[in-house]
N, C-alpha and C positions, 0 to 999 in steps of 0.2 A: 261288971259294969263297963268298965272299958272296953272290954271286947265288941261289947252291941254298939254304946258309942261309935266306935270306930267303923260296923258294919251300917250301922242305922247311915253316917258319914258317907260312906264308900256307893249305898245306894240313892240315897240325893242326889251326889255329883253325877252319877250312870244314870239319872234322869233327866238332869238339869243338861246336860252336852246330846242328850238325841231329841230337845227338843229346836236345835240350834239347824237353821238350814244350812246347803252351801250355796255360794253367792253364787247370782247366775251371770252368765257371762253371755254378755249378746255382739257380733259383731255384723257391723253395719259399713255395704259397698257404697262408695259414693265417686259417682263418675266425675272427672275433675274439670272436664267440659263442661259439662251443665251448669257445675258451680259458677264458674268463670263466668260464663255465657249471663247467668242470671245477677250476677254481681258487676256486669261491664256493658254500662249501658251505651255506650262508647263502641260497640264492638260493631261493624258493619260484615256479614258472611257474605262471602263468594263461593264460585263454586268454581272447579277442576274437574276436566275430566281427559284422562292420557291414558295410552296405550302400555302395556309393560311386558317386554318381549326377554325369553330365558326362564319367565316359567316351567316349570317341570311337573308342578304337581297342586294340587287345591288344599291337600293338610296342611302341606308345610310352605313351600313357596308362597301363595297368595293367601294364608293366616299370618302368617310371620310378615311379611309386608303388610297388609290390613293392620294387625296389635300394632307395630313399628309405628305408622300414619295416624291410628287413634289414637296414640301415647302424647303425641306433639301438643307441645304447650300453645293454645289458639286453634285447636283442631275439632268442630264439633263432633261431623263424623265421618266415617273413610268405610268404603267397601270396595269389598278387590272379587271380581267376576273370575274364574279362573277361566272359564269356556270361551270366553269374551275375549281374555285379554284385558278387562279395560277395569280404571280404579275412577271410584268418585269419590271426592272429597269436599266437605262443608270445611271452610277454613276462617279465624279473623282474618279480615282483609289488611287491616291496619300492623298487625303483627308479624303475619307470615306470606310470601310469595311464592310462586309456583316452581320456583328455584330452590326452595326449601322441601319442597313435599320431593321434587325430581333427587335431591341429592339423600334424603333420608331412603328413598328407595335403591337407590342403586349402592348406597352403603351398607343396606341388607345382607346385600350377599357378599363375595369379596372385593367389590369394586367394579367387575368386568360382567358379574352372571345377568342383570337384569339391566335392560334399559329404558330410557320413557321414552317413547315416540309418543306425537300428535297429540301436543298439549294444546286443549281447546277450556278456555273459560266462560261456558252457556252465560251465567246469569251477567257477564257484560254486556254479550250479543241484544239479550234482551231489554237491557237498557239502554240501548243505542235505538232498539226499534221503538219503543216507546217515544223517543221524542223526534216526532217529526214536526212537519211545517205549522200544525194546527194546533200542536200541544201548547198546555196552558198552567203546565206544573212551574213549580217553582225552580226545579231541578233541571227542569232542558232551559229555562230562563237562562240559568247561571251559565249553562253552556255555550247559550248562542253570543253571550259576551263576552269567552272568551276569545 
């Protein structure tokens, strides 16, 4: 009688444990830009756009400079042309300046390998053309008193 007991026992629990799943494990990428971006209503983007000379190569040189530039806390987005030369960057305006993005590049490598030339910031230029003599925005208002 003990015997079966014990086996009657032994096949319960070798039922009871394969009906048990394993937990599933999900992992989830979440860009730290975007969060920021949508939680900082506060945040005004500009744009950069500079030349970066001592590129060698589009794997590594101009990926590793691009990861570097998107990493940047205030940075929506950054791409690096290798053929070009040339990097774009979406940045907070409030957080980071163009002095930031030029030294995170040229820290890439050891100091000497990459430089910025011809730092141009489009989306000011284009704020500047928007308010001329006839503008009626609230934004070139404030300008023309300073």
């Amino acid at each position: 009688m003990r015997k079966l007991l014990f086996v009657v026992t032994i096949f319960v629990l070798l039922i009871a444990c394969k009906d048990q799943k394993d937990p599933e494990i999900k992992t989830i990428t979440v860009n730290k830009a975007e969060i920021k971006a949508e939680n900082d209503l506060t945040a005004q983007y500009a744009k950069a756009e500079f030349t970066i000379e001592g590129m060698s190569c589009a794997m590594g040189c101009a990926a590793v400079i691009e990861k570097n530039l998107a990493a940047m806390e205030g940075v929506k987005t950054a791409t690096v042309n290798f053929e070009e030369k040339l990097a774009t960057v979406e940045y907070d305006g409030n957080s980071l300046g163009v002095v930031d993005l030029a030294l995170t590049v040229t820290s890439t490598g050891d100091g000497e390998t990459y430089k910025v030339l011809h730092m141009n910031t489009p989306s000011n230029d284009v704020q500047k053309k928007e308010c001329d003599a006839q503008c009626a925005k609230s934004c070139c208002k404030a300008k023309e008193t300073e």
